[in-house]
Rosetta silent file (secondary structure, phi, psi, omega in degrees, C-alpha in Angstrom):
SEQUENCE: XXXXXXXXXXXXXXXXXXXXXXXXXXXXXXXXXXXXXXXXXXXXXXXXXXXXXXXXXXXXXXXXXXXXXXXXXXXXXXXXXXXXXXXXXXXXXXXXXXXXXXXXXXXXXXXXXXXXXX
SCORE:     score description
SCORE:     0.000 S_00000001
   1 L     0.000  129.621  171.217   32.833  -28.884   25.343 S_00000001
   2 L   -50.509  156.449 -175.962   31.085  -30.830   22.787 S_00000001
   3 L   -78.634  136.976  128.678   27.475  -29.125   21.089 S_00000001
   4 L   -80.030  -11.889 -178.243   24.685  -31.553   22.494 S_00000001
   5 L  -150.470  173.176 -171.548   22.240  -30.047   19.570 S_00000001
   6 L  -138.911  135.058 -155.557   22.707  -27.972   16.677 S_00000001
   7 L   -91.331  134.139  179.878   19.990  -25.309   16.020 S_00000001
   8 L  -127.154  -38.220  157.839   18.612  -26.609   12.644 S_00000001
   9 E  -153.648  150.519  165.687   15.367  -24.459   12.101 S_00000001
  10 E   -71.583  134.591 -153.297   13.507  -21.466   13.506 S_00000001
  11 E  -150.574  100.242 -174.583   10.325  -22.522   13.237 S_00000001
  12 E  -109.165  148.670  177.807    7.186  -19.294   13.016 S_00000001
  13 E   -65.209  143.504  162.938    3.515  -19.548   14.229 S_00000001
  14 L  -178.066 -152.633 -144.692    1.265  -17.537   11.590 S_00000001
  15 L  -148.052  -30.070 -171.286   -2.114  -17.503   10.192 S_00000001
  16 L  -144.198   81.595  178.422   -0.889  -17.917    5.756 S_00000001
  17 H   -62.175  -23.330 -171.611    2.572  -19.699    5.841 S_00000001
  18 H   -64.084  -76.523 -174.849    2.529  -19.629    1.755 S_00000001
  19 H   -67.894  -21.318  176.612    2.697  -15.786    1.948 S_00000001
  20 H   -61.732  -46.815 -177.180    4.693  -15.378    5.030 S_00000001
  21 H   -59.230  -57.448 -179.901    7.603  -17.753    3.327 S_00000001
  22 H   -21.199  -70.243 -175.224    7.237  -16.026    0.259 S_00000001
  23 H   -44.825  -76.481 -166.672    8.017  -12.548    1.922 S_00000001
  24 H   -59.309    4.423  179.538   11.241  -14.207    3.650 S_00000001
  25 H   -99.596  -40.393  159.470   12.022  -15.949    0.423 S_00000001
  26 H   -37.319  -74.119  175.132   12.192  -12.600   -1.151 S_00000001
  27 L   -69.743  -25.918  158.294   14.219  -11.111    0.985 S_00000001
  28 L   -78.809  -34.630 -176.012   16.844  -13.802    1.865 S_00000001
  29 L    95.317    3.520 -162.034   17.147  -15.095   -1.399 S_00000001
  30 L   -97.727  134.763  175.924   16.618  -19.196    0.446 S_00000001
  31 L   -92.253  153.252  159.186   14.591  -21.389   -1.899 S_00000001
  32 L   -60.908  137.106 -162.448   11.685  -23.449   -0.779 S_00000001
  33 L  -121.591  -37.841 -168.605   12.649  -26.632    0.480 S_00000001
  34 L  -133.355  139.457  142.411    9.067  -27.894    1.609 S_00000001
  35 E  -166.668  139.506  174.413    5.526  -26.913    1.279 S_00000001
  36 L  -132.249 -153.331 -168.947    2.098  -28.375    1.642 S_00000001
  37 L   -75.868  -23.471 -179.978   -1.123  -26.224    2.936 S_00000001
  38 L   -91.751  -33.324 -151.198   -0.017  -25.975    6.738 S_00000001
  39 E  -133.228  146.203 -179.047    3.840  -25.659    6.866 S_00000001
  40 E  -133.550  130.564  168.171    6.392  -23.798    4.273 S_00000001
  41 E   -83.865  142.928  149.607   10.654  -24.432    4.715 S_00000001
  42 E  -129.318  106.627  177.843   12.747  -22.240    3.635 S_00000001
  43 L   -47.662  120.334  176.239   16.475  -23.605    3.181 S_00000001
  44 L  -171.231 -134.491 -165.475   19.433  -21.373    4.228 S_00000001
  45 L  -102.874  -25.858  164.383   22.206  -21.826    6.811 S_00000001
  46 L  -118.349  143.300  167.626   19.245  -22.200    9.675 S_00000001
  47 E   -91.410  162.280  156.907   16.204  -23.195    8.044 S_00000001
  48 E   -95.212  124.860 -164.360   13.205  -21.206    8.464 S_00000001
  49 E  -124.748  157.446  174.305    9.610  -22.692    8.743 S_00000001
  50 E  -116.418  135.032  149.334    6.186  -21.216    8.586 S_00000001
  51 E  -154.384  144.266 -170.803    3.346  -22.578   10.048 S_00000001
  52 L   -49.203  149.448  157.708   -0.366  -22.234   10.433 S_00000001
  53 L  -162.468  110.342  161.369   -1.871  -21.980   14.044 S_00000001
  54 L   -41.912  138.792  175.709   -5.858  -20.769   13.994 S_00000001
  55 L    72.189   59.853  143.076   -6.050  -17.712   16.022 S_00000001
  56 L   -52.981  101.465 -160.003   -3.046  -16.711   15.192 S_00000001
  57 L  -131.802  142.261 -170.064   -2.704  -12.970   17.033 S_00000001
  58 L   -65.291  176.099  156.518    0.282  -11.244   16.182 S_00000001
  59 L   -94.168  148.764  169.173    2.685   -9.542   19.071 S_00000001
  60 L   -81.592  161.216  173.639    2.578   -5.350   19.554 S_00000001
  61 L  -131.730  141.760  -31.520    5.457   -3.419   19.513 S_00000001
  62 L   -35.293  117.396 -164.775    6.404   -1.833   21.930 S_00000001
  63 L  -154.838  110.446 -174.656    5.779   -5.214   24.352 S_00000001
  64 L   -87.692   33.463  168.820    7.950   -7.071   26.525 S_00000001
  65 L   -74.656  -36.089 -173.532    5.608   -9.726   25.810 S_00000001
  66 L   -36.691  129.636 -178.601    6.972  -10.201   22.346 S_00000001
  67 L  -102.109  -13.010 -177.644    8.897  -13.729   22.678 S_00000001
  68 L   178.817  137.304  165.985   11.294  -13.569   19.799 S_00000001
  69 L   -70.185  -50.783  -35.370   12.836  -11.768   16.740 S_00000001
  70 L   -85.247  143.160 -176.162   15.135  -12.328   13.821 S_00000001
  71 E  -108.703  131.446  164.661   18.099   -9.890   13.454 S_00000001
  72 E  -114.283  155.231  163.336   19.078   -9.963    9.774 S_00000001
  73 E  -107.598  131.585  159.661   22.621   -8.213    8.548 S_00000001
  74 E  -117.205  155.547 -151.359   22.687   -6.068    5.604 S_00000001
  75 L   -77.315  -65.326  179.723   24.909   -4.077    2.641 S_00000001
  76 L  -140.127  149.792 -155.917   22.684   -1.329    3.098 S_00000001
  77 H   -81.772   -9.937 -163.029   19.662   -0.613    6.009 S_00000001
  78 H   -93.479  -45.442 -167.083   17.798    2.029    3.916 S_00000001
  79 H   -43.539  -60.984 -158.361   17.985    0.092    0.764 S_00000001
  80 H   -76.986  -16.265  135.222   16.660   -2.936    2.235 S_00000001
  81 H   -15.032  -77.563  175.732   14.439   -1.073    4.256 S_00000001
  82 H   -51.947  -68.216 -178.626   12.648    0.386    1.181 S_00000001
  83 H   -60.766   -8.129 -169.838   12.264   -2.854   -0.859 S_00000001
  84 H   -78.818  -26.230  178.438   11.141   -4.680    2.406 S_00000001
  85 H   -58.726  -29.799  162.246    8.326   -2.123    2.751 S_00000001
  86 H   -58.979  -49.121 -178.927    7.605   -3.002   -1.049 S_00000001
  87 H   -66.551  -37.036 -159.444    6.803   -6.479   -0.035 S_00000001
  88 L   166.699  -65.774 -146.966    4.476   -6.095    2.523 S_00000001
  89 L   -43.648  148.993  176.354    6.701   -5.279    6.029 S_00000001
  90 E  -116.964  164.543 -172.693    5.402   -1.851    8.066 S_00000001
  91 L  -111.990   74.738  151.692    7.981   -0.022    9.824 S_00000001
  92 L   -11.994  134.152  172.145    6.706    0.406   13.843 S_00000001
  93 L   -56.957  -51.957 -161.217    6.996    4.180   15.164 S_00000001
  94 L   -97.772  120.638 -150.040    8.733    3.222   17.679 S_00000001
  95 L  -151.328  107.969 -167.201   12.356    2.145   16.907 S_00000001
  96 L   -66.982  -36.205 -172.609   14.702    1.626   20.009 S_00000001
  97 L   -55.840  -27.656 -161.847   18.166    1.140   17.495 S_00000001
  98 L    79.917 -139.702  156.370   19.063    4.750   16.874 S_00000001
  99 L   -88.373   27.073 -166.097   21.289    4.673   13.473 S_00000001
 100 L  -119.659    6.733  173.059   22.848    1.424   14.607 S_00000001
 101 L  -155.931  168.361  166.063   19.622   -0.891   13.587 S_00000001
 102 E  -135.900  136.087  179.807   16.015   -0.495   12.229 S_00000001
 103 E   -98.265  171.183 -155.833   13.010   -2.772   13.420 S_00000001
 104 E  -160.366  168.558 -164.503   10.357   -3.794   10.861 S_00000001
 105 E  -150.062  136.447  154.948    6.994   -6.111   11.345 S_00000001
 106 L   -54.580 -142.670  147.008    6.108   -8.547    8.585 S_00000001
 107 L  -103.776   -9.814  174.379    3.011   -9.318    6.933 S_00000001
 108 L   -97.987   12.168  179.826    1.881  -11.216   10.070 S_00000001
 109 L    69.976    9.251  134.244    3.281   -8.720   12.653 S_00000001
 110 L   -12.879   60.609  171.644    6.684  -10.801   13.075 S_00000001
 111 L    -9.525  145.301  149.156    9.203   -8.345   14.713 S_00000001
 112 E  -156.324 -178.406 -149.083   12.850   -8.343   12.752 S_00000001
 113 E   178.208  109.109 -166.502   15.189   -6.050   12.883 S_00000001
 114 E  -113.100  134.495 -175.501   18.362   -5.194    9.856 S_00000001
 115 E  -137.527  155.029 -165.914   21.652   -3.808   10.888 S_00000001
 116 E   -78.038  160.670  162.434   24.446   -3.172    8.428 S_00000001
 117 L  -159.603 -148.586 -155.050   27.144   -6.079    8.143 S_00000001
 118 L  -130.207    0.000    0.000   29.204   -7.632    5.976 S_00000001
């Protein structure tokens, strides 16, 4: 069956898209493709967008409120653990994966979640 659409970017609510890309810019390695004062791009095989919304209130973890995630794959989960925690990200008590993932929070409270891959 033919695609009717092709997912082109993830697109996140936040409160400072400039530091929020930044962090994810870090860590992916995807250059800035856009920015003005409300919205930040990031370029990669989906792009990733930032954008301001006043009142901006993060989600809790544990929550099933929480509406959505990003799973990233990684060489290795502790390493990149440790430098993400250098940037900014906190590491939630409560962490559902076992050894087979680890969740993480942003600098905005952004859920994600790194599992080894290839």
């Amino acid at each position: 069956m033919p695609a009717l659409a092709q997912l082109a970017t993830v697109v996140i609510d936040c409160r400072a898209p400039g530091p929020l890309a930044e962090f994810y810019r870090t860590a992916t390695g995807w250059e800035i493709t856009y920015s003005d004062a409300d919205t930040v791009y990031l370029g990669g095989p989906v792009q990733l967008g930032f954008q301001r919304v006043e009142g901006y209130q993060p989600p809790s973890w544990p929550d099933p409120a929480k509406h959505a995630h990003l799973d990233f794959k990684v060489a290795d989960v502790e390493h990149a653990v440790k430098e993400l925690l250098a940037l900014g990200a906190t590491k939630p008590e409560f962490q559902p994966g076992g050894d087979e993932w680890v969740v993480l929070a942003d600098l905005e409270g952004h859920l994600f979640c790194l599992a080894a891959g290839d």
